[in-house]
C-alpha positions in Angstrom: 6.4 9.6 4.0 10.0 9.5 5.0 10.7 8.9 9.0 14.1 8.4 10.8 14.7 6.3 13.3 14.9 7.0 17.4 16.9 6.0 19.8 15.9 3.2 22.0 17.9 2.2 24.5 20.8 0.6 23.1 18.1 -0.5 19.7 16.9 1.8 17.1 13.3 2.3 16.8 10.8 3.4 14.0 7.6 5.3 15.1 4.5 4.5 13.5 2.1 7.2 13.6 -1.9 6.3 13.9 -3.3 7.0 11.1 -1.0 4.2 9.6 -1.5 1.9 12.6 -5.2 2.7 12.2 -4.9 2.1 8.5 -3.3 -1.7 8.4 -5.5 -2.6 11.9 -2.7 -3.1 13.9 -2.2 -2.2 17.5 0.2 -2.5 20.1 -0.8 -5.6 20.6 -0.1 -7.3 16.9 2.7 -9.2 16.2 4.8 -8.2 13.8 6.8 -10.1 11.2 9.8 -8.4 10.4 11.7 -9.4 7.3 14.2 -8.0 4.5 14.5 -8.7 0.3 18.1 -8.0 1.0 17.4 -4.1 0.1 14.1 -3.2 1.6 12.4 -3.8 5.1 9.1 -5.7 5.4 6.9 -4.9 8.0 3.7 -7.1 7.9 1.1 -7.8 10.9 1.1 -11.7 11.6 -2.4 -13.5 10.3 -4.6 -14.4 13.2 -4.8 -18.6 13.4 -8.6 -18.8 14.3 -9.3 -15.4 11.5 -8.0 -17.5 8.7 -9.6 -21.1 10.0 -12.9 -19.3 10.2 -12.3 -17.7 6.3 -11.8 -21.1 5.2 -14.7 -22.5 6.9 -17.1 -20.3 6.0 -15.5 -20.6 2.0 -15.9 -24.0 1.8 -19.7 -24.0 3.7 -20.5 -21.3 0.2 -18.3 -23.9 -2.2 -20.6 -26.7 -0.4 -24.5 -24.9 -0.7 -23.3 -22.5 -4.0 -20.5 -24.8 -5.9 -22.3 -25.6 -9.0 -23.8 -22.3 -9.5 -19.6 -20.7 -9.3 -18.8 -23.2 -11.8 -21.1 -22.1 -14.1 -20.3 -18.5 -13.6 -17.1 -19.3 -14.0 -17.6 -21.2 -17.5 
């Protein structure tokens, strides 16, 4: 998909249709990280705080009941 940018105000700005939006679970509401490699722009939606400190409690309540079992799957 190639888009152009808009003018906004006295800023340039790149519409993001829905079906993109919809695609990365992004809103209006979700930060944005914007960075650069030097040749390319990175758009990436900021991690929720609580999202990830529930992930990592609920992997290390499996590590704690299943942790023997993964080992020996993964021997």
């Amino acid at each position: 998909m190639i888009k152009k940018l808009v003018q906004h105000g006295n800023s340039a700005a790149l519409i993001i249709d829905k079906p993109i939006l919809e695609l990365l679970r992004i809103d209006m509401d979700t930060p944005i990280e914007v960075s650069t490699d030097g040749k390319n722009l990175v758009l990436s939606p900021v991690p929720d705080a609580g999202q990830e400190a529930r992930i990592r409690s609920s992997l290390e309540k499996v590590n704690r009941k299943h942790g023997r079992t993964l080992k020996k799957l993964a021997e």
